[in-house]
N, CA, C and O atoms as CSV, one atom per row, in Angstrom:
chain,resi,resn,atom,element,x,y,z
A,1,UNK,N,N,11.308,34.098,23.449
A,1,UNK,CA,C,10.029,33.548,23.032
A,1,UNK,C,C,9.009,34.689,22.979
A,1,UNK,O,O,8.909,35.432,23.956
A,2,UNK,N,N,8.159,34.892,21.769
A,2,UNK,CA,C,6.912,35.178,21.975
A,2,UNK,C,C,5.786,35.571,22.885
A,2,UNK,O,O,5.346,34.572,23.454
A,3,UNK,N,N,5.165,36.676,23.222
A,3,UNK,CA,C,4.523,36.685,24.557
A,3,UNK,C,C,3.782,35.774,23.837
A,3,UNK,O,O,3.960,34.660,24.330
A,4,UNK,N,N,2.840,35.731,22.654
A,4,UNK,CA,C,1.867,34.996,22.296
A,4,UNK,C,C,1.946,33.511,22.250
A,4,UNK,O,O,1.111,32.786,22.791
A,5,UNK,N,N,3.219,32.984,21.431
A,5,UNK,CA,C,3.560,31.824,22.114
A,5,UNK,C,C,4.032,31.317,23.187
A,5,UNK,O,O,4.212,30.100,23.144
A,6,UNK,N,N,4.419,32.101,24.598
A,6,UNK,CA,C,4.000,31.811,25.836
A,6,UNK,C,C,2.939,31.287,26.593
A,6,UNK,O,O,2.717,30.344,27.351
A,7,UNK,N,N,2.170,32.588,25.931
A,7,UNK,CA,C,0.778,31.980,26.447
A,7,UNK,C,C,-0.148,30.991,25.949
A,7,UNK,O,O,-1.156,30.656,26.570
A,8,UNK,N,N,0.119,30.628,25.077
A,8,UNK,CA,C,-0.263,29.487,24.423
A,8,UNK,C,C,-0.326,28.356,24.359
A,8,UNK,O,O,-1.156,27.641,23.798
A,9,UNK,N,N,1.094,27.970,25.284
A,9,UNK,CA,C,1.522,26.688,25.674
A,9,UNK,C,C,1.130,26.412,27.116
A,9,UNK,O,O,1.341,25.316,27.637
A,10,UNK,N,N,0.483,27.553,27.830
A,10,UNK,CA,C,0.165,27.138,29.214
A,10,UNK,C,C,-1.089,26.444,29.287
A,10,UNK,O,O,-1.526,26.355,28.140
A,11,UNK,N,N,-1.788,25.965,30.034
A,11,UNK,CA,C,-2.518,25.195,30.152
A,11,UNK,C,C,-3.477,26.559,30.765
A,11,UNK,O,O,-3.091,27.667,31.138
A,12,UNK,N,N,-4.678,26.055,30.706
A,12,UNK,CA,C,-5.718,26.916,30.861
A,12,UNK,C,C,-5.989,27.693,32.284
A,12,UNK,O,O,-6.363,28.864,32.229
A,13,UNK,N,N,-5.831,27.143,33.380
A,13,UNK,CA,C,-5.511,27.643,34.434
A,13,UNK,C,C,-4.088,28.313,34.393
A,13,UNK,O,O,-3.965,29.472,34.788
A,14,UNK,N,N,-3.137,27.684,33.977
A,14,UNK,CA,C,-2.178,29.079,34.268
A,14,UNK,C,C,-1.948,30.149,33.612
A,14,UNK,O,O,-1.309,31.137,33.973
A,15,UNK,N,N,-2.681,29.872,32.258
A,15,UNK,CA,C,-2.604,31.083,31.219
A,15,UNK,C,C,-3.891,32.068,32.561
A,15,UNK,O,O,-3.786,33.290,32.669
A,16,UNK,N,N,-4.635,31.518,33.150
A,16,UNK,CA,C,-5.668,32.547,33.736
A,16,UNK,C,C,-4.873,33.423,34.662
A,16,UNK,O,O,-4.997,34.617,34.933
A,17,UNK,N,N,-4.044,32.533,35.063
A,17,UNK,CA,C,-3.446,32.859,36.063
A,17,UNK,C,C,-2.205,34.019,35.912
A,17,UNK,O,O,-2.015,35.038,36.576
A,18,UNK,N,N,-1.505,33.499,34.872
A,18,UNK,CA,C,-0.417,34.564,34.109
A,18,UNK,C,C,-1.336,35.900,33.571
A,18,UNK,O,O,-0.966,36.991,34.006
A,19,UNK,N,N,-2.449,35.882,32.700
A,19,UNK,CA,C,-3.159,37.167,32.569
A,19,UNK,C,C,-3.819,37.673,33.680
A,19,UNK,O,O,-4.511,38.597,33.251
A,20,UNK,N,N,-3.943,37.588,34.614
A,20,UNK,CA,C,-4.595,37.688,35.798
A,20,UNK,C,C,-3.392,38.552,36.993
A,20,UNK,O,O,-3.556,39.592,37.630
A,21,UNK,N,N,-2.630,37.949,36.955
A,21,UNK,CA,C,-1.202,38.896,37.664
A,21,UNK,C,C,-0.480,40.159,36.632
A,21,UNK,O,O,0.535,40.758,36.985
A,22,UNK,N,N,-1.135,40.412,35.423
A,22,UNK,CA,C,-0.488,40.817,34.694
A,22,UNK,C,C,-1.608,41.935,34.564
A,22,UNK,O,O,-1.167,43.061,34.335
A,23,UNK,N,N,-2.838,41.821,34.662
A,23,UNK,CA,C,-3.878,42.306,35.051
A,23,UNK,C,C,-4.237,43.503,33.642
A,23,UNK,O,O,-4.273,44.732,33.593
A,24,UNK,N,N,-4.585,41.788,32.037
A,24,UNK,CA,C,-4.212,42.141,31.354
A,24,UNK,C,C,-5.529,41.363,30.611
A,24,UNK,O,O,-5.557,40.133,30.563
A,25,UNK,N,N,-6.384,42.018,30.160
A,25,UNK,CA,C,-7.691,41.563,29.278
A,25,UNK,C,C,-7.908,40.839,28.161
A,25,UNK,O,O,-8.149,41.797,27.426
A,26,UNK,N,N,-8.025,39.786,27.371
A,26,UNK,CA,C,-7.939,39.177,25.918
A,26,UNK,C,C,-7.845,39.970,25.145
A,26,UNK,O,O,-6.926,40.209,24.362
A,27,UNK,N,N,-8.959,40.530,25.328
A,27,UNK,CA,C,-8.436,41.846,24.545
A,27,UNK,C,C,-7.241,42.476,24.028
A,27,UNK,O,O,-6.857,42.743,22.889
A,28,UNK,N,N,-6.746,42.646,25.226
A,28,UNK,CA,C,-5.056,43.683,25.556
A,28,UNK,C,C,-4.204,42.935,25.114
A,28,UNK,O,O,-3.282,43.384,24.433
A,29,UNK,N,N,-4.362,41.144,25.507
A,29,UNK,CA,C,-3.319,40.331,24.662
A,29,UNK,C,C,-3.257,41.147,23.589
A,29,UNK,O,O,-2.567,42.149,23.399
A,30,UNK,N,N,-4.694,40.178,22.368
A,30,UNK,CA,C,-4.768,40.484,20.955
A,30,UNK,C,C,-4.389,42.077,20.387
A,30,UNK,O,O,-3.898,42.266,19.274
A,31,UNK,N,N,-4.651,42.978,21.184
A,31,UNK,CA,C,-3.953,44.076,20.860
A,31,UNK,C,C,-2.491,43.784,20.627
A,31,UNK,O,O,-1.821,44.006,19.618
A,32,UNK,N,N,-2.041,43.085,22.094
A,32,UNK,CA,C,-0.279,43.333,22.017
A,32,UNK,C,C,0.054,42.502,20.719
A,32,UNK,O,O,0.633,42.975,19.742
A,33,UNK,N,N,-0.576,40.646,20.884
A,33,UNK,CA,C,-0.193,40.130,19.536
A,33,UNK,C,C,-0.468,41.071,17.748
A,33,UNK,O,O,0.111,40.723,16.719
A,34,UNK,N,N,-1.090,41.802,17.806
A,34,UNK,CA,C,-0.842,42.269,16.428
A,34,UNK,C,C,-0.349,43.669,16.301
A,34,UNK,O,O,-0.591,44.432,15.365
A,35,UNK,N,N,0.414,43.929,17.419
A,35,UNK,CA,C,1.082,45.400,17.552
A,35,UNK,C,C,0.423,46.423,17.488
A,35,UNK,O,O,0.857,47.333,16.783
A,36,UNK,N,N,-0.639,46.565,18.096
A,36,UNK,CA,C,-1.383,47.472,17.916
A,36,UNK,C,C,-1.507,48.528,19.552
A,36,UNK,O,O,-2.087,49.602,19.716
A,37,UNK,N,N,-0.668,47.638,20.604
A,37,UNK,CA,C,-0.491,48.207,21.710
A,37,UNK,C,C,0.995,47.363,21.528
A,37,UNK,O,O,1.241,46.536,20.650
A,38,UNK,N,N,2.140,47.942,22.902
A,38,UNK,CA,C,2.828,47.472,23.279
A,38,UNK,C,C,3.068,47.634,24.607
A,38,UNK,O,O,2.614,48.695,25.035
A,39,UNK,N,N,3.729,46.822,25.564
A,39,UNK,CA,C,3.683,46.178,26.893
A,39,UNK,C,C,4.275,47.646,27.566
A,39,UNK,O,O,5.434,47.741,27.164
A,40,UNK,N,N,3.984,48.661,28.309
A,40,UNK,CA,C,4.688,49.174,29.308
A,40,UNK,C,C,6.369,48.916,29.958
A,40,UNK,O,O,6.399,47.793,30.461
A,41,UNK,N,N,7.285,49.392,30.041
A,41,UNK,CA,C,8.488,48.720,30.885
A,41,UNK,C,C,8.344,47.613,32.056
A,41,UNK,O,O,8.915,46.564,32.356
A,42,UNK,N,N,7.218,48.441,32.588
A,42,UNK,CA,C,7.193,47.629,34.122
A,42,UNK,C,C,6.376,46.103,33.584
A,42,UNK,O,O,6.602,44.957,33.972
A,43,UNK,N,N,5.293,46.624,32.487
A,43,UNK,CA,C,4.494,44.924,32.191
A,43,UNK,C,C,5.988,44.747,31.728
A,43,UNK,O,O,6.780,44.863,32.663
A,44,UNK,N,N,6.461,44.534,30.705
A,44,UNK,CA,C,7.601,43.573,29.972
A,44,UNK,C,C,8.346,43.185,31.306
A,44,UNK,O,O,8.164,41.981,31.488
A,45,UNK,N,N,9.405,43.941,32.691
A,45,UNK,CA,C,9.692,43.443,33.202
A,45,UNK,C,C,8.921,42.056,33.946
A,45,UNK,O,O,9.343,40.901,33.892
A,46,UNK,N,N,7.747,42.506,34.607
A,46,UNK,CA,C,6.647,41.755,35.351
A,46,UNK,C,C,6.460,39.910,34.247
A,46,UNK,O,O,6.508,38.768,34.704
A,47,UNK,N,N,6.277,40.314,32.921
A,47,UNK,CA,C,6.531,39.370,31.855
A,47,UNK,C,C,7.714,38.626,32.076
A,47,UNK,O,O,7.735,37.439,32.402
A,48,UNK,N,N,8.235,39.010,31.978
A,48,UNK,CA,C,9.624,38.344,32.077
A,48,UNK,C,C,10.337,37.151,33.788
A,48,UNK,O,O,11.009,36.151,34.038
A,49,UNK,N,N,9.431,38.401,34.556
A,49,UNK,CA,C,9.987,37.249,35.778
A,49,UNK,C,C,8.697,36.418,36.335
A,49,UNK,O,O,8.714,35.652,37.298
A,50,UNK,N,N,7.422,36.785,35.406
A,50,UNK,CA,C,5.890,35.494,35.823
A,50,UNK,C,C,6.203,34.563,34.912
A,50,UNK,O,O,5.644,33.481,35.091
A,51,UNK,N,N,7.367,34.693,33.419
A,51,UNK,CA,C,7.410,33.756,32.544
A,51,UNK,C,C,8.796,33.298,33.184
A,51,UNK,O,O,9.289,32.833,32.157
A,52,UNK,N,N,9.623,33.133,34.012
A,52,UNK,CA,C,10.429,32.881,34.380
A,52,UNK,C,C,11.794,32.810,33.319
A,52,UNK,O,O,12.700,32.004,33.112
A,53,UNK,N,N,11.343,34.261,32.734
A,53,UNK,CA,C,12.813,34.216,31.650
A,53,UNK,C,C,12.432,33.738,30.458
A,53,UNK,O,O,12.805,34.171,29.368
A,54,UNK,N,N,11.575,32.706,30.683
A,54,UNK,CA,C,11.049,32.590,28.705
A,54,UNK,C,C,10.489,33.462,27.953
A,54,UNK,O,O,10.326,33.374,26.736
A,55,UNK,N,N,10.174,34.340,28.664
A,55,UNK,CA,C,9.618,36.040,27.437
A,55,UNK,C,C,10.770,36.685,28.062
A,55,UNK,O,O,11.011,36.508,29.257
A,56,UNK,N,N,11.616,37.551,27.186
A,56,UNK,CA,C,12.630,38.449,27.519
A,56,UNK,C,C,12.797,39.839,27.553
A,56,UNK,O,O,13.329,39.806,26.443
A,57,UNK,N,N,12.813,40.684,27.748
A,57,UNK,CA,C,12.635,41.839,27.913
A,57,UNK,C,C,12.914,42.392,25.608
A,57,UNK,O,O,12.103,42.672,24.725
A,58,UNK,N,N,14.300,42.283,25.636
A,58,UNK,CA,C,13.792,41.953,23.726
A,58,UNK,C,C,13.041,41.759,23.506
A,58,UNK,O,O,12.486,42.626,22.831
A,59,UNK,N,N,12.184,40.425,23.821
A,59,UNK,CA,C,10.981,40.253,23.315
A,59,UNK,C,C,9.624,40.738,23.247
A,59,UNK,O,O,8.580,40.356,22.718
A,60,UNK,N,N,9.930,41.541,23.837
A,60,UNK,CA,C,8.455,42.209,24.476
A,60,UNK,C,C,8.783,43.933,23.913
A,60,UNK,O,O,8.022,44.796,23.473
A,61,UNK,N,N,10.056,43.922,24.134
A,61,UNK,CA,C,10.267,45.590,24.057
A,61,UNK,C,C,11.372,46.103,23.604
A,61,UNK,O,O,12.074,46.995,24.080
A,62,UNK,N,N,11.465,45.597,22.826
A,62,UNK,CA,C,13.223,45.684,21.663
A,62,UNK,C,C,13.869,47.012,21.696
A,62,UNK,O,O,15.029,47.402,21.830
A,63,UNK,N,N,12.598,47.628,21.509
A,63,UNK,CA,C,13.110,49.434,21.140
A,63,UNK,C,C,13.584,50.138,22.690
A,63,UNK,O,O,14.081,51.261,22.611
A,64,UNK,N,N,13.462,49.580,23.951
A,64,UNK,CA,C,13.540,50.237,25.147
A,64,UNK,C,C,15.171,49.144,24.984
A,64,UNK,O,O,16.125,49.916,24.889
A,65,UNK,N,N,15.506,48.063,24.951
A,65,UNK,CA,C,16.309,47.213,25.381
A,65,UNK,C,C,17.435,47.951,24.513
A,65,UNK,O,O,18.272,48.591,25.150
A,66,UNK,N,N,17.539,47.917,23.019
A,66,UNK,CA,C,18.771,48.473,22.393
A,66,UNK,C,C,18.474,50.293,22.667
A,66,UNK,O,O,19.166,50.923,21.866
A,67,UNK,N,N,17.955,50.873,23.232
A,67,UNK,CA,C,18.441,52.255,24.031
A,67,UNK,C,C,18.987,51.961,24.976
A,67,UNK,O,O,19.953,52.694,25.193
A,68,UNK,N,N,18.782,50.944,25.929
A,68,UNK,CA,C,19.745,51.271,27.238
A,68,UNK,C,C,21.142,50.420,26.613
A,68,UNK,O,O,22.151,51.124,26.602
A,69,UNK,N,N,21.287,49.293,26.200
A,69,UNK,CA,C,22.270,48.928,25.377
A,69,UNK,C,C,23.031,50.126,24.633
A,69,UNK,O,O,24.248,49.937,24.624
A,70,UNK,N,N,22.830,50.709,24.324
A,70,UNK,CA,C,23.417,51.668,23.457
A,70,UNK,C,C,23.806,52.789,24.068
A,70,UNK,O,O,24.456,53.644,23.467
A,71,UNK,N,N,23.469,52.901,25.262
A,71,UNK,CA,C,23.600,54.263,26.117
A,71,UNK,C,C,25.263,53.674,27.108
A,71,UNK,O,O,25.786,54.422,27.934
């Protein structure tokens, strides 16, 4: 899934709550949603286990995932 459609479907307190542990600005979303930044290793991991597996490390960071795949 989508970080953007992750966060989208949470309800307003936990989306605060998910950007808030992630310690990650509207801003920094809308950056990440239009690729204009991308998530760090450690955010995509951190993503992955506050979304409990519904954002995937692929999803967030394709180009780090098929290097270690490939290695």
């Amino acid at each position: 899934m989508r970080l953007k459609d992750y966060v989208r479907q949470l309800d307003p307190e936990a989306r605060e709550r998910f950007v808030t542990a992630l310690k990650l600005s509207p801003a920094y979303l809308y950056q990440l949603d239009k690729g204009i930044r991308r998530l760090s290793f450690q955010k995509a991991k951190l993503v992955r286990e506050l979304s409990g597996g519904a954002v995937t490390l692929r999803d967030t960071r394709p180009d780090i995932v098929e290097e270690v795949e490939a290695a």
